[in-house]
N, C-alpha and C positions, 0 to 999 in steps of 0.2 A: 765690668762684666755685668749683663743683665743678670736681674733675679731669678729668670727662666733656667740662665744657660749658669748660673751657680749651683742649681736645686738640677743639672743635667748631668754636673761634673760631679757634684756629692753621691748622685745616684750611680753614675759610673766606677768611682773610685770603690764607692763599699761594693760592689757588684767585683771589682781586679780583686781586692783581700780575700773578700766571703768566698770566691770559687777558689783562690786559689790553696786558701785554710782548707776548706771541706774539702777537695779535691788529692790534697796530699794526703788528707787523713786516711781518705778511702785508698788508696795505693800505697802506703806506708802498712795497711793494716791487714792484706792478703799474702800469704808466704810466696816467697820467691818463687817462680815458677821460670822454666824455661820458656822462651814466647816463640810463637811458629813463626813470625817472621819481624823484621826490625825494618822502622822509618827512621831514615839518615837525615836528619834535619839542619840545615845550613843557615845562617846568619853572617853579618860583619858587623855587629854590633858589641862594644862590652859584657860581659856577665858579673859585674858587679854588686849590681843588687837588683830587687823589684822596682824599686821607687827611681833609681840614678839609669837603668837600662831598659827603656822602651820593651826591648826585642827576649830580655830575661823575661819579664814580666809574660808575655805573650808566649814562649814556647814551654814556660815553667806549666804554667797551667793548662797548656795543650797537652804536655806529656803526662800531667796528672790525671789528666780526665780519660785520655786513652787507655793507659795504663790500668786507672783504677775499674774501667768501664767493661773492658774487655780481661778481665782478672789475669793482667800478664801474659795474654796470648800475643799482643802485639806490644813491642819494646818502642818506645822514640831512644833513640841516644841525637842529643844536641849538643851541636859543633860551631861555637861563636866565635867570636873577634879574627874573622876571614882563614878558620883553618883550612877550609875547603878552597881557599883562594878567594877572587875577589869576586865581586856583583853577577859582572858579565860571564866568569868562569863559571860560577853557581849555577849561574840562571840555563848557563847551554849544557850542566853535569845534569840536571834535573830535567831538563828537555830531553835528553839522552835517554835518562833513566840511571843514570850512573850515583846518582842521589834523589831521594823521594820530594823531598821539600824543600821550600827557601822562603823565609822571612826577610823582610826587608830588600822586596825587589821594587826599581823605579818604575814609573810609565815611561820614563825615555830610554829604558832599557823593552821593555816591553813592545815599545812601536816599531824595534828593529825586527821586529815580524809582521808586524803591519803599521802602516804610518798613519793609520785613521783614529789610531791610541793618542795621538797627538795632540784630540782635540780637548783633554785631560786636562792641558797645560795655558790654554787660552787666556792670558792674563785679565785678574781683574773679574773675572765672571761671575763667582761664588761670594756674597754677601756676610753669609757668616759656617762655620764647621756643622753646623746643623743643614743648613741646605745641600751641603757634598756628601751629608749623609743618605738623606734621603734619594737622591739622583743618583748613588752609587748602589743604593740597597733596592731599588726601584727597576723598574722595565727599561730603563736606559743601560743600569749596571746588570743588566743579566744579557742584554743583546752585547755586548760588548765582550765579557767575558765568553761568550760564546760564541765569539769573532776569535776571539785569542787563542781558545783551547783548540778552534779548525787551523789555526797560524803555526801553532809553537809545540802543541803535547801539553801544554801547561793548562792546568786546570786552577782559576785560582778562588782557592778558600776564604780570603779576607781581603776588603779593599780598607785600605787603611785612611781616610782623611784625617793627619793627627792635628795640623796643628798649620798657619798662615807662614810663609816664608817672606822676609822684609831684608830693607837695606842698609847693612853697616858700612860706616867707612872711617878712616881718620884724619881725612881732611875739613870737613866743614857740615854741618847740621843740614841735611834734606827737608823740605818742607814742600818743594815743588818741584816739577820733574828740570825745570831749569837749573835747579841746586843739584842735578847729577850731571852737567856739560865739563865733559873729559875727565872725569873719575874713571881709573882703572879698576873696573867692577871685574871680581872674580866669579864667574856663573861655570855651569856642568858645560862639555861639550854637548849639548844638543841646539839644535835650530831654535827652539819656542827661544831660550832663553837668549840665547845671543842674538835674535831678530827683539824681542821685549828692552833686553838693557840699550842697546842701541837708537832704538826709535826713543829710547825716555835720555837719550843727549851723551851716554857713561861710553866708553870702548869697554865692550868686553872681551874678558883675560878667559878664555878656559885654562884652568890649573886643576890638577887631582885633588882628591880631598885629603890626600895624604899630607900632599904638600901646605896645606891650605894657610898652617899656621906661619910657616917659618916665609910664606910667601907675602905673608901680610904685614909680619915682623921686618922684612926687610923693606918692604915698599916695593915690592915687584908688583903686587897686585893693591890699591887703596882701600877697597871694597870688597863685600860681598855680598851674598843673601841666603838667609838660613830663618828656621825657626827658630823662639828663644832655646829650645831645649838642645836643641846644635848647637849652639851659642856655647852652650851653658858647658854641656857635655865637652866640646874639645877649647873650651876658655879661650875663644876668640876676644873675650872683652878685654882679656889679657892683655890685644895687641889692635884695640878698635875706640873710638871715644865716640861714635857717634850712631845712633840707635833708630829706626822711623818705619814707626810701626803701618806700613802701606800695606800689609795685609795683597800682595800681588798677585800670588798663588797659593792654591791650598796644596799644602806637601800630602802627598797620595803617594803614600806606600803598599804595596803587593803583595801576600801570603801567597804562594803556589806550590801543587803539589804535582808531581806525574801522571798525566792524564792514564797511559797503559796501566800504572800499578793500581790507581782508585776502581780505575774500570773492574780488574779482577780480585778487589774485593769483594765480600757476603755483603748482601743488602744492607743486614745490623752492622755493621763494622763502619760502612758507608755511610750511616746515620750517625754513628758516634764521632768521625771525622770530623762529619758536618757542625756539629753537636758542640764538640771542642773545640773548632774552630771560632766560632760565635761567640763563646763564652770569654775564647783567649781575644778575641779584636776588641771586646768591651769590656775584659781586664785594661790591656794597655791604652784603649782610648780612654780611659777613666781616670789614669794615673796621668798622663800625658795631662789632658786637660786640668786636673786637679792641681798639680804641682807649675803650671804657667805663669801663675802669680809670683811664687815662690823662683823663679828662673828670671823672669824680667826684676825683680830684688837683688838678684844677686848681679845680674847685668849691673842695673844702676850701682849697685856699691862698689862694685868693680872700677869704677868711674865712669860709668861710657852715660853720655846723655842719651835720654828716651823721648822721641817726639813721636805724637799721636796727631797725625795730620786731621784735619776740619774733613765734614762733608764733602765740603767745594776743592779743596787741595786733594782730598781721593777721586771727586770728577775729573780732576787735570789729569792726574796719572793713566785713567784708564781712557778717554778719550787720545790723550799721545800715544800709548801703548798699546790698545786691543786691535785697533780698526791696521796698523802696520803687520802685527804679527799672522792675523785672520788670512792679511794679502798672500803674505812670506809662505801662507800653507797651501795658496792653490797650487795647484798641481799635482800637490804631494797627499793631501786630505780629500775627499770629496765632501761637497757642500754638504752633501744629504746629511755627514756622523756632526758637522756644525750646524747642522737647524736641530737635530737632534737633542746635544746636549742642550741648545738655550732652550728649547721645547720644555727639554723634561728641567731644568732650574727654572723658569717659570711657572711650571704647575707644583715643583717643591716649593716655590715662594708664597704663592696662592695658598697651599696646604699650610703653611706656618704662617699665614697673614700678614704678611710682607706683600701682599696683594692683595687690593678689594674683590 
């Protein structure tokens, strides 16, 4: 890891602690009050802790800060590890309005309200989490989310870029996309991914992610691809021996909230939303980031070997991979939201000097 993107992750991590310390303190310290109305906040992630649960981390100090901000006029009560049902149930309870919010929604859940979200998942595009930052928090990521909220109801609060998704398997070390020809690669049902694993030589298996371990365990699926903190979180190392860090996609997860219920908040309430939401995406991108060293450690001790392909072995990849998947989207994409995003990662590259 560069010096830049160490002194970005130290800066984030003490930013997830300090708000989320100060932020309890202030809502721990006003007396209980009845609150005039309550946000139903949905997740499918663990609540184990800060540090082991992305999505803990993120809705902990979403609720502190509303909470503390608005002195108990408005409640969060959060509801993890899929009480509310799963992704796609959330995601259409929250469109409804039958729930306020949802943490940890996909872009390929997203694009089933419009298929121009798709161009999110373009393999290969994003250079390093700094540049999907900038192109999410930028005039690309505000026309977009403003595509979504006229598609779905869904307004959303935080684009999450946490962290590169790569490919494990336990047949044999990847170092070139020829080292994935007939690997039964486990990927999500959506198009990006099963037009990407295919054109790089693997068949891909869509399997749930429920299934994902016991599928890997047995040999139904060889492969898959996840971030390390995936990895780490459901101990796929457990049952993978081989680790390559190709950096494909950047995982972009989705905070969203009820467009009707934000709308008929007070303007102040609407600014503390906004407020807390910011604070919680740079809590958990701070902890996410901070603790990757610490997850690919525990990968390798796990046993699984870790390959960091060369420059020239990441040209293969995305030259086999981006120009098939770009095709697989006519029809279904328009050109325009693909010149779009290279547009705006180009003037993010420029901005961080990744361009003269």
């Amino acid at each position: 890891m560069k010096k830049q993107q160490k002194v970005n992750c130290i800066t984030l991590i003490l930013l997830a602690f300090g708000f989320f310390i100060f932020c309890a303190g202030d809502a721990n310290a006003a007396e209980p009050k009845k609150p005039d109305f309550v946000i139903k906040l949905g997740h499918c992630d663990t609540h184990i802790g800060i540090v082991e649960s992305p999505y803990f981390t993120y809705t902990e100090v979403f609720k502190s800060i509303v909470e503390g901000r608005t002195d108990g006029r408005v409640s969060v009560r959060i509801f993890p590890n899929s009480q509310l049902g799963d992704l796609r149930s959330q995601m259409e309870q929250t469109s409804r309005g039958e729930m306020q919010m949802l943490a940890g929604m996909t872009v390929d859940l997203l694009a089933s309200y419009d298929p121009n979200v798709q161009v999110l998942g373009i393999p290969y595009s994003f250079q390093n989490i700094e540049i999907g930052r900038k192109v999410l928090n930028g005039s690309f990521g505000q026309e977009i989310t403003q595509l979504v909220r006229e598609k779905s109801k869904l307004r959303v609060l935080s684009w999450l870029p946490t962290a590169f998704r790569n490919f494990s398997n336990s047949v044999r070390e990847i170092r070139t996309p020829d080292d994935m020809k007939g690997l039964k690669m486990r990927v999500m049902q959506s198009p990006v991914h099963l037009s990407m694993v295919k054109a790089l030589g693997a068949n891909p298996t869509p399997i749930p992610w429920e299934e994902l371990y016991s599928a890997l365990q047995t040999g139904v699926a060889d492969g898959q691809e996840n971030p390390p903190y995936s990895v780490v979180m459901a101990k796929l190392y457990e049952v993978q021996k081989f680790y390559t860090l190709d950096n494909h996609l950047l995982n972009i997860a989705v905070v969203v909230m009820n467009d009707n219920f934000y709308n008929k908040l007070k303007p102040e309430d609407q600014k503390i939303i906004q407020y807390a939401a910011r604070q919680a995406e740079l809590s958990l991108l701070g902890v996410v980031c901070a603790k990757e060293n610490q997850d690919l450690k525990k990968i390798s001790d796990g046993g699984v070997k870790i390959y960091n392909p060369t420059p020239a072995e990441f040209a293969m990849f995305q030259k086999r991979a981006q120009g098939p998947v770009i095709e697989a989207l006519e029809g279904k994409v328009s050109k325009v939201w693909v010149d779009k995003l290279f547009n705006a990662i180009k003037q993010a590259e420029k901005e961080t000097g990744l361009l003269d």
